[in-house]
C-alpha positions in Angstrom: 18.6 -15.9 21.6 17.4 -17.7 18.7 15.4 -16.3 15.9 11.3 -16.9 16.4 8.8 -16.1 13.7 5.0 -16.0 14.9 2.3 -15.9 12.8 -0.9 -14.2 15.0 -4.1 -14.9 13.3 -4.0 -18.5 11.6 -7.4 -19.1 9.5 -7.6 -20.0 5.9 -4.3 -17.5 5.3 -2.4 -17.4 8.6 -2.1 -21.5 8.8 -0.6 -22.1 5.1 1.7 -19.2 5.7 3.2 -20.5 8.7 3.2 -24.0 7.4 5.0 -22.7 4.8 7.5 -20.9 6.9 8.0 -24.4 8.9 8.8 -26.5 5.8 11.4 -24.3 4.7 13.0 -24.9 8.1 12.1 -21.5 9.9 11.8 -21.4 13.4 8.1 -20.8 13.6 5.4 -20.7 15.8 1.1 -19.6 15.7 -1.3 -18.0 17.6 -5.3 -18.0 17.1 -8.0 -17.2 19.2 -9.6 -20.1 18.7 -8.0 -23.7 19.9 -7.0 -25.6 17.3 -5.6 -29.5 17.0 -1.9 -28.6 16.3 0.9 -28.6 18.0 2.8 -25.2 16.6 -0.5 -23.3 17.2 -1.3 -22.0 20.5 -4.5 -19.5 21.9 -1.8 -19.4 25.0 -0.4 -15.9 25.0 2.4 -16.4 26.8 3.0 -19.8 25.5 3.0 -17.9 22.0 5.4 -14.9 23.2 8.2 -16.8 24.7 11.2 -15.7 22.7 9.2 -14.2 20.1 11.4 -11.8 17.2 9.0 -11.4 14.5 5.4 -11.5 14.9 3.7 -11.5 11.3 0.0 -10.1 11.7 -2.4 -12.2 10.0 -5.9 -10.9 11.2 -9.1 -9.7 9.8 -9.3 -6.5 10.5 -8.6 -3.3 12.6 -9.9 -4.5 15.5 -8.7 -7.5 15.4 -5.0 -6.0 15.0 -5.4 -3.6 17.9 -6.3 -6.8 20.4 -3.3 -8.4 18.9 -0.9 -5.2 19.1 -1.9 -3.1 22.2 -5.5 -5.1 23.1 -6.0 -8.4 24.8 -2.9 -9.9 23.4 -0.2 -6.9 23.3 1.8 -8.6 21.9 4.0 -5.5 20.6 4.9 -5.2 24.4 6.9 -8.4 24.2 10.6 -7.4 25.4 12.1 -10.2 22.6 10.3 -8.3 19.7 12.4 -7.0 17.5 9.9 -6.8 14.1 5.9 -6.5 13.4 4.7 -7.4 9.6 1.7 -6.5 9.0 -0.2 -8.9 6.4 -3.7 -8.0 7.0 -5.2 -5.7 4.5 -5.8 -2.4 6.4 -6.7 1.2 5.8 -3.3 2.6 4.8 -4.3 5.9 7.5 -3.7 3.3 10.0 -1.2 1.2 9.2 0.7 4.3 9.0 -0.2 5.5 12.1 0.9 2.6 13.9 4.6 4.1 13.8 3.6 6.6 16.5 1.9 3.4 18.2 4.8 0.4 18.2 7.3 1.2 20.7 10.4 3.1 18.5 12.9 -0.5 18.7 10.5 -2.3 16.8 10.8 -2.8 13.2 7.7 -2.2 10.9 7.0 -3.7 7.3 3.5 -3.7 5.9 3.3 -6.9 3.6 -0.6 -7.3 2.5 -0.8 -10.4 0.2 -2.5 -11.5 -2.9 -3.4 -14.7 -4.1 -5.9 -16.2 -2.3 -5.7 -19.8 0.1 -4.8 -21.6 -3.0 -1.5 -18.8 -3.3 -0.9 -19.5 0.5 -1.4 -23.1 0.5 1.4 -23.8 -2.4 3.8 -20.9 -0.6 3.0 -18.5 -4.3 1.3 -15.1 -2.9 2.1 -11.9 -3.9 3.7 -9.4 -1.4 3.4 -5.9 -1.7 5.7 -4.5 0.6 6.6 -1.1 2.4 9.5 0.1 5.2 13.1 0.7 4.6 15.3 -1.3 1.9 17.3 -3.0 4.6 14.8 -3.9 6.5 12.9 -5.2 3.8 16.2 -6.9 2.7 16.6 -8.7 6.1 12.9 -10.2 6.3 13.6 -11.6 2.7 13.8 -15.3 4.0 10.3 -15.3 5.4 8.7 -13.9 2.2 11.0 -16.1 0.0 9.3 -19.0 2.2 5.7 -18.2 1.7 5.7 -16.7 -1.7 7.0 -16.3 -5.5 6.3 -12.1 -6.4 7.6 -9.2 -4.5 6.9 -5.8 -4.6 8.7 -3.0 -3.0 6.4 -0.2 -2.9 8.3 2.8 -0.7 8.0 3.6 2.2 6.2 1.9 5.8 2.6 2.3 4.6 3.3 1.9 0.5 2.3 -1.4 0.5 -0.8 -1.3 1.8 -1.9 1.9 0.0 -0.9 -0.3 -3.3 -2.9 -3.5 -2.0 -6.3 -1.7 -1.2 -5.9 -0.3 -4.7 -5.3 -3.8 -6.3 -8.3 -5.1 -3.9 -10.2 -2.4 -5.4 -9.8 -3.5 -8.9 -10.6 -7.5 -7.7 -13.5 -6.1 -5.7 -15.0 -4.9 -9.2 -13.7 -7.9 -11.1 -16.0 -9.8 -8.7 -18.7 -7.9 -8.8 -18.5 -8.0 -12.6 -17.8 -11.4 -13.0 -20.7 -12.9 -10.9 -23.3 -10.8 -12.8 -21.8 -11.5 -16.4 -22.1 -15.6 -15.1 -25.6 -14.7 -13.8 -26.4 -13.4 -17.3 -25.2 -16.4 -19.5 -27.2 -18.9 -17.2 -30.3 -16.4 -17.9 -29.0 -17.0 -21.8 -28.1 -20.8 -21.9 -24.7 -20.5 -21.7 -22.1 -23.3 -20.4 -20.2 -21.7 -17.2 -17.3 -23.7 -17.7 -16.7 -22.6 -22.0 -17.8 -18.9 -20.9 -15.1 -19.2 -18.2 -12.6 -20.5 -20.8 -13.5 -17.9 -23.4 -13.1 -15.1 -20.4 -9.5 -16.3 -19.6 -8.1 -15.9 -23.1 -10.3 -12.7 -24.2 -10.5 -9.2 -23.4 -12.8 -9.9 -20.3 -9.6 -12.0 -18.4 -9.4 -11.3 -15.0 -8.3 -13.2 -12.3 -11.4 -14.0 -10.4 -12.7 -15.4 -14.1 -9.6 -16.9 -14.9 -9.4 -19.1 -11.2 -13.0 -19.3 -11.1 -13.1 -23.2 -9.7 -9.4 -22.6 -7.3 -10.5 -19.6 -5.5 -12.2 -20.9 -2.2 -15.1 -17.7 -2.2 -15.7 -17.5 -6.2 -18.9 -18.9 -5.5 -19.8 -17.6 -2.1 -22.7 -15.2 -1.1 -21.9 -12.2 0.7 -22.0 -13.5 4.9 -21.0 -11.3 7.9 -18.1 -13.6 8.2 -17.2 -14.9 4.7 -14.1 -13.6 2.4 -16.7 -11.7 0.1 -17.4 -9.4 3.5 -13.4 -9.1 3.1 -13.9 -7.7 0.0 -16.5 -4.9 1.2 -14.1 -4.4 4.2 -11.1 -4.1 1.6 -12.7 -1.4 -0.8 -13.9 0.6 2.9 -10.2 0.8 3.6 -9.3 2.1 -0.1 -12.3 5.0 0.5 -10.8 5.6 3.7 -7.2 6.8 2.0 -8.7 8.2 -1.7 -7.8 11.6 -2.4 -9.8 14.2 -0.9 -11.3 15.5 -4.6 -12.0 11.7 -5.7 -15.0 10.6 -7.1 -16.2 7.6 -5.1 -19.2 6.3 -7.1 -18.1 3.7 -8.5 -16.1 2.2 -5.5 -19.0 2.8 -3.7 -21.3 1.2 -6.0 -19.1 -2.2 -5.8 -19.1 -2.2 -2.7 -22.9 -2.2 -2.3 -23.0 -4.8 -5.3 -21.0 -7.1 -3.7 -22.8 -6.8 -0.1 -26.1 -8.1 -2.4 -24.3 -11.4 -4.1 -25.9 -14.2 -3.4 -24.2 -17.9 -3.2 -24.0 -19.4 -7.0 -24.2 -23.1 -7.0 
């Protein structure tokens, strides 16, 4: 039986990914809920398991990853799977708990990604990964295909415990960045020379720096929108913080960010 990589989940991350899987010649195959107008993307579930190996996970959230593991889809009951990676960014409590889940056969990596669409769509993210060294080892290809930075982390669960703490720190770049921007237009100051100022001063960040590549930069929050990502993203770093932590300020950004309005 041949190798077969599917990507389930193929929005504004899931469909670069896999293209970028395809054009470095990997047998690969998607899966989205919602019909789409391409031939290696399916909402058939059975058209999508046939001879499935690897099934990346490319979802929004928790629920959305239980309908695609054990839900509506089960798709970790295929009898060809070999391998789940889990890209979605999760609360680490329970990507880890998934082990007990996934039958014992199966394979599990957690690989959250950084980088944005713009990462995706040029095959550049950032991996942070977690599960055995050999396993890790043999997956290499299909991170090799879709990105440029790789991050071994420890153990099944690392990487997504590192990822909600980096999404933490880009959650309160955001938040920061949008009212600093709000500020200079109260002042009179040019966007585009404060922007340029930012990304070779002490206020770089990335958001700043990648201000006009990053698809949301500009975005109110919206139920649906990558900026609600970023609430869901600093929920799932509460959800694993130390039981003595101080979560003020986490919780703070998190409320900011649910109150940002679109900036044309």
């Amino acid at each position: 039986m041949r190798s077969l990589t599917g990507i389930a989940g193929c929005g504004r991350m899931g469909a670069p990914m896999l293209a970028a899987l395809r054009a470095a010649g990997l047998p690969a195959r998607g899966y989205d809920v919602v019909q789409m107008d391409a031939g290696h993307i399916t909402d058939d579930i059975a058209v999508f398991a046939e001879d499935l190996t690897t099934l990346i996970t490319v979802v929004r959230d928790i629920d959305q990853t239980d309908a695609v593991l054990f839900g509506d889809q089960n798709f970790s009951a295929i009898p060809s799977l070999t391998r789940i990676i889990i890209c979605s960014t999760l609360s680490p409590r329970y990507v880890r708990d998934l082990r007990a889940r996934v039958p014992s056969h199966i394979t599990l990596i957690d690989a959250p990604m950084s980088g944005a669409q713009i990462a995706a769509e040029q095959a550049r993210l950032s991996f942070m990964l977690g599960g055995d060294t050999d396993d890790i080892a043999a997956a290499q290809p299909l991170f090799n295909a879709m990105g440029k930075h790789f991050h071994h982390m420890g153990d099944f669960g690392a990487g997504m415990q590192a990822k909600v703490l980096n999404n933490l720190l880009a959650a309160s770049n955001t938040a920061m960045t949008r009212l600093v921007l709000d500020w200079a237009d109260a002042a009179g100051l040019d966007e585009s020379k404060l922007l340029n100022l930012i990304h070779t001063s002490s206020g770089q960040n990335w958001l700043a720096s990648g201000f006009n590549d990053i698809e949301f930069a500009r975005d109110g929050f919206a139920p649906d929108n990558t900026i609600a990502i970023l609430v869901k993203d600093v929920a799932s770093a509460l959800d694993a913080a130390p039981a003595d932590a101080d979560t003020a300020l986490p919780t703070l950004i998190q409320n900011t960010i649910k109150n940002l309005k679109p900036r044309t």
